[in-house]
Phi, psi and omega in degrees: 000122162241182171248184156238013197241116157206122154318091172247129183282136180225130198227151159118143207295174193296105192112349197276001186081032178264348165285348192278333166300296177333305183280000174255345171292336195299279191291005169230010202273346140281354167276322210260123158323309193311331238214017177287118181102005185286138192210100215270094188241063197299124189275045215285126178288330181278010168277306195283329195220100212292157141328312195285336197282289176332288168339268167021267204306317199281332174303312182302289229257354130338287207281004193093326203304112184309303181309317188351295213277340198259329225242264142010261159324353175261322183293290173339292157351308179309301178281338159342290214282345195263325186307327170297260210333320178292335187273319186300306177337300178321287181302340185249022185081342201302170178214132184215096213289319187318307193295305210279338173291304167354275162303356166054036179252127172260146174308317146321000198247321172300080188277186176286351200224029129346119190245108196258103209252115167285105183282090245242060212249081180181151209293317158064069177227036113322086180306331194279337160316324195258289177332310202276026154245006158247084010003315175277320193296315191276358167278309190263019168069043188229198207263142164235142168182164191254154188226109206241094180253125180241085188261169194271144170295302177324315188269012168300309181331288175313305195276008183277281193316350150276034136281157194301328206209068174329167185219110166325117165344287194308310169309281169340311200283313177282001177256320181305319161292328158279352208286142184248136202262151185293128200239097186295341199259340168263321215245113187289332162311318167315311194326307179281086187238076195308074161271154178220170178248014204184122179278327165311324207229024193274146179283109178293305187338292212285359172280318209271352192267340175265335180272340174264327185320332198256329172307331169255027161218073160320156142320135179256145180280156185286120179271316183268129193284346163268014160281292177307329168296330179278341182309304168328291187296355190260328175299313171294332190264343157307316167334271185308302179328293183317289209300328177283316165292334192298314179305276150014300166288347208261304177311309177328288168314323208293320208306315174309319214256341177269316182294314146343313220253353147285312170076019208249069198184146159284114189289314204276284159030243156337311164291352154296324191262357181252351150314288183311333173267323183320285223278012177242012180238342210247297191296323175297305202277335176318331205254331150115019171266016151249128189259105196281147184291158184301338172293344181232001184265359133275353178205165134235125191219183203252050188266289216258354182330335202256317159329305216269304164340305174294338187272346177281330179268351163314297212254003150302321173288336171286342198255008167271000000 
């Protein structure tokens, strides 16, 4: 089975160039070999959802405003729903002037024997962000894969400030500390992932040579829905694991560096034993015999961050 459809995901901090990748794959892909037949349809999220609204939602959530995260998430959502729709189009021939206008796609640009590549323009530095659009590759059955420009934080930095449109220093610094890199060899969905250190210097050949690859291997559906569901449950609980260690280490240190500074403990001692509990808390949750309330036991993200946080140090704490 093959497609002309693939769904490509572009990760990576703010500044790192995937949008400058899109509009130059956009804008040369009638010149360019690599690209014959090629139909570039870049998706930017800081278009469907302006720079300004973002400010917003994080000035709301600074400020408290209860909705602020649910509003967000809605905003996101949004766009999900129109990449289905755009997607059903595609597949039935169908036409739906609101999605194609949306998408700045014209019908006339779509021929029959069109390789039509979706452009996924937004930082995604979730792993549970990027699954649910391979996911959408295996409901409508088409090719998936990821686009990983993996730059140095500094030079994120740097190249943030020629934007049009800045992203506060401080936002960069905190998405680079959650950001989860793709790791293709535990997660087999991962596997098709396209890195560069440069959207300039990105191997086009070798993109374009990964995008018909997926085109002749689309997402396939599952046939038994508890193979997928459990796929889901094992990416989300990697997902807490990753997020419980991070904490886990964060704690160690705070903890070691306050008892020093009391002096009233044996320093080797003591860092053993505030070691010993990270890792007998670490070993609960890999094995899935510690039971997190239903709100942190599939995903942590910074909907639930303050939540998930108090219960990993209750429960550090019990174990010193």
């Amino acid at each position: 089975m093959e497609t002309n459809i693939v769904i490509t995901v572009l990760m990576g901090l703010p500044g790192a160039g995937k949008s400058t990748l899109c509009e130059a794959l956009a804008s040369t892909a009638s010149d360019n070999p690599y690209f014959d037949g090629f139909i570039f349809i870049h998706v930017c999220f800081d278009t469907l959802i302006p720079l300004s609204l973002q400010e917003k939602f994080v000035e709301d959530k600074k400020a408290g405003v209860e909705d602020t995260t649910e509003s967000w998430k809605q905003a996101r959502h949004e766009v999900y729903l129109n990449v289905d729709k755009l997607l059903s189009c595609l597949k039935t021939d169908d036409y739906d002037f609101n999605v194609f206008k949306l998408f700045n796609v014209h019908k006339t640009s779509l021929g029959k024997d069109s390789k039509v590549v979706i452009l996924l323009d937004d930082n995604f530095y979730y792993r549970s962000m990027r699954y649910e659009y391979f996911q959408l590759a295996r409901k409508h059955t088409v090719g998936f894969m990821q686009v990983y420009i993996d730059i140095d934080y500094g030079i994120a930095i740097k190249q943030n400030l020629n934007r049009a449109h800045t992203v506060p220093e401080a936002a960069i610094y905190n998405m680079a500390q959650k950001f989860q890199h793709p790791k293709p060899r535990e997660n087999r969905w991962e596997d098709p992932t396209f890195v560069t250190q440069s959207s300039g210097g990105a191997d086009l050949k070798c993109f374009g040579n990964m995008v018909l690859n997926r085109m002749s291997f689309p997402v396939l559906p599952v046939e038994n829905n508890e193979s997928e569901k459990e796929e889901a449950r094992l990416i989300c609980s990697r997902n807490v694991a990753h997020q419980a260690d991070l904490y886990l280490r964060s704690l160690v240190g705070k903890t070691i560096k306050e008892a020093h500074k009391k002096g009233s403990t044996n320093s080797k001692e003591f860092s053993a034993r505030v070691n010993a509990a990270r890792q007998y808390v670490m070993v609960s949750v890999r094995k899935g015999s510690l039971l997190f309330p239903p709100n942190l036991a599939d995903n942590i993200d910074d909907n639930n961050r303050e939540s998930f946080e108090k219960f990993i140090l209750e429960e550090f704490q019990k174990s010193l």
